[in-house]
C-alpha positions as CSV (number, residue, x, y, z in Angstrom):
1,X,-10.5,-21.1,-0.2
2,X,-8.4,-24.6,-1.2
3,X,-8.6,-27.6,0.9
4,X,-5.1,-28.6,2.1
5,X,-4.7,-32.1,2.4
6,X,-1.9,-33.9,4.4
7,X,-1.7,-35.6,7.9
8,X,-1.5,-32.9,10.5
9,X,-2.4,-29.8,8.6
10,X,-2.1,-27.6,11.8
11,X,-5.3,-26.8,11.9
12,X,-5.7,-25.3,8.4
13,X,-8.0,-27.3,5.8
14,X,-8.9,-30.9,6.3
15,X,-6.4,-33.5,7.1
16,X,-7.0,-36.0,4.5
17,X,-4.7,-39.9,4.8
18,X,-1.5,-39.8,3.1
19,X,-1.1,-42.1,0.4
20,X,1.5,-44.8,1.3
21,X,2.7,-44.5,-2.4
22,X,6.5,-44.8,-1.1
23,X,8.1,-46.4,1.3
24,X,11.4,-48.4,1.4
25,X,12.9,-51.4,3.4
26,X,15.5,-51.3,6.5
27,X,17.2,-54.5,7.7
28,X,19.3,-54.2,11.0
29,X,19.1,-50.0,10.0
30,X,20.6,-50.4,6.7
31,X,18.3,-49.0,4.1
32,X,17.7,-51.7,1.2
33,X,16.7,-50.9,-2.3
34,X,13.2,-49.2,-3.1
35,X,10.8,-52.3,-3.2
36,X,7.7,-52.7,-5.8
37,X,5.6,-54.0,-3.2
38,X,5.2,-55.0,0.5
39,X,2.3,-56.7,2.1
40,X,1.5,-59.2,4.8
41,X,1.4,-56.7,7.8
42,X,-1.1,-58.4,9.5
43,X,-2.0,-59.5,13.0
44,X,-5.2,-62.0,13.9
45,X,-6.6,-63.4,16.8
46,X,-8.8,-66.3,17.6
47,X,-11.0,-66.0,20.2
48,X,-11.5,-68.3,22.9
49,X,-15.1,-69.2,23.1
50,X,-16.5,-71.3,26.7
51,X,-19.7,-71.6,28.1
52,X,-20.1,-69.7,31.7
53,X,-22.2,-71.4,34.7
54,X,-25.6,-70.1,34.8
55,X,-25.2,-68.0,31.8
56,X,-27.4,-69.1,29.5
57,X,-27.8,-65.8,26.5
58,X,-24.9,-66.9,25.3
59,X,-20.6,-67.8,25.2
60,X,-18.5,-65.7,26.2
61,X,-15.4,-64.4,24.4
62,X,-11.3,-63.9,24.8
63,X,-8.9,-63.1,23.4
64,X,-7.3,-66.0,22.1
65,X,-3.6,-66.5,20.6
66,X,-2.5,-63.8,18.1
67,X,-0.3,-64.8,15.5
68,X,1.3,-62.4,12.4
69,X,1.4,-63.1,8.8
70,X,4.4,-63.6,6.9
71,X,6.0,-60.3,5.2
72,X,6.3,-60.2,1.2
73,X,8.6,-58.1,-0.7
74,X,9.3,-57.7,-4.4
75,X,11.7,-55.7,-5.9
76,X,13.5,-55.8,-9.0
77,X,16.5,-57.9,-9.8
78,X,20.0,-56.2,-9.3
79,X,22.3,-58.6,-10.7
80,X,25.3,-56.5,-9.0
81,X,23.7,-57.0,-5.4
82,X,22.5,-60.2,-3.9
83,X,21.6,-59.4,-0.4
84,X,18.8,-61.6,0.0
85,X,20.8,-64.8,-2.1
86,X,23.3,-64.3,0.8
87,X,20.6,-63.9,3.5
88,X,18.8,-67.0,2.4
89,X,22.2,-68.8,2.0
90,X,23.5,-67.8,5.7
91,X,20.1,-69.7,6.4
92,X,21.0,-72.7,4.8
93,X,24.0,-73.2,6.3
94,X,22.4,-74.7,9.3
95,X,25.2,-75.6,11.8
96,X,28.1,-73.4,10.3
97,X,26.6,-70.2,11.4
98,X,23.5,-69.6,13.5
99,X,20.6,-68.2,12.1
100,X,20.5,-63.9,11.6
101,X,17.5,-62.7,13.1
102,X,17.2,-59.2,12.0
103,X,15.2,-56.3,12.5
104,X,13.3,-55.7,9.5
105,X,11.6,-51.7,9.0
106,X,9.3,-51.1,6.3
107,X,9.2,-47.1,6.6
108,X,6.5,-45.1,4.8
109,X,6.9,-41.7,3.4
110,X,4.8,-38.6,1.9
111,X,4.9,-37.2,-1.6
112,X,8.1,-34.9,-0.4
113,X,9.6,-37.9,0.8
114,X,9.5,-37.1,5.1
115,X,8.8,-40.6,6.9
116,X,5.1,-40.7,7.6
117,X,5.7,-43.7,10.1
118,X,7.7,-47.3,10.3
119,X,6.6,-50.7,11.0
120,X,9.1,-52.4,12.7
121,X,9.5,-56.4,12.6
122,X,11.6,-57.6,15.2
123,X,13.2,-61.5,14.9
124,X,12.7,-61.2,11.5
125,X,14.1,-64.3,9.5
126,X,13.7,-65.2,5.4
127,X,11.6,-68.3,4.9
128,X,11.1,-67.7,1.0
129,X,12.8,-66.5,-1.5
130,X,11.9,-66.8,-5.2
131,X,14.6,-65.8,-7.6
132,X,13.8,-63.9,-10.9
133,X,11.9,-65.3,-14.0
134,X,13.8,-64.8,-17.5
135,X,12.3,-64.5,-20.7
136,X,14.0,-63.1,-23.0
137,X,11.3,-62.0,-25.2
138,X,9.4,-59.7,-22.8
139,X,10.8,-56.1,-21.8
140,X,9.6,-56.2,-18.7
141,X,11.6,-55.8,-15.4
142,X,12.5,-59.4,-13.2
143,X,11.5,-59.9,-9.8
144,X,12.8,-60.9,-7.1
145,X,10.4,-62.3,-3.9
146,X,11.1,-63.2,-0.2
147,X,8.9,-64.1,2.4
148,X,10.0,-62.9,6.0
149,X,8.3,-64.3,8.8
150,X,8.9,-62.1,12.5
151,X,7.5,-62.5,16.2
152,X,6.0,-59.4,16.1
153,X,6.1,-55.9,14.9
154,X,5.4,-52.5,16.2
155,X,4.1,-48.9,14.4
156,X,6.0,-45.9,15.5
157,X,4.6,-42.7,13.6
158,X,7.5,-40.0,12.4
159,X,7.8,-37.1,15.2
């Protein structure tokens, strides 16, 4: 008998992980053009060490200040869309406008394309962006990168 694989196979076959081989962006619920890369969903914290009377094995350990890393996106160049030129720029306007926080989503889907799960990055706000390189002698595809930094995010799996 075949193996099924899948998350959640219902009880039939093993449940191997899904392969996060597609996913796109969301920013304030609008879905943004398919991405060639995320990364940087990452939270750390550093423990808080002291030295407790009388215990003399060792230090003992909290948890200290978490912080997240920055988000990083590429995608390719769209000359006939410049969503994050105009995000960046709304940035840079300092006293004209105040700063967009957004929501940012980066939702992850199977091979039929049903969301798996979505990380969600609330007071999300562009501190990066790195237009595309040109050369006209390669074939290849420009890129275009931001860096988003947020306060924190959150992982809701698909029901």
């Amino acid at each position: 008998m075949a193996q099924q694989s899948g998350g959640g196979t219902g009880g039939k076959g093993r449940a191997d992980p899904d392969i996060p081989f597609s996913f796109f962006v969301e920013i304030d619920g609008i879905r943004c053009v398919k991405f060639r890369e995320a990364s940087g969903l990452e939270w750390k914290a550093d423990p808080e060490s002291f030295n407790e009377g009388g215990n003399n094995a060792g230090q003992v350990h909290l948890v200290g200040r978490g912080s997240f890393t920055p988000l990083k996106l590429k995608k390719g160049f769209f000359a006939a869309s410049g969503e994050f030129y105009d995000w960046m720029k709304s940035l840079m306007d300092g006293g004209s406008t105040a700063i967009k926080r957004a929501t940012v989503s980066v939702v992850v889907q199977n091979e039929a394309g049903d969301e798996l799960g979505r990380f969600d990055l609330f007071g999300a706000f562009m501190t990066r962006y790195a237009g595309p390189g040109f050369n006209a002698m390669d074939g290849s595809v420009a890129f275009e990168e931001v860096e988003i930094v947020y306060d924190r995010f959150e992982y809701k799996p698909a029901k």
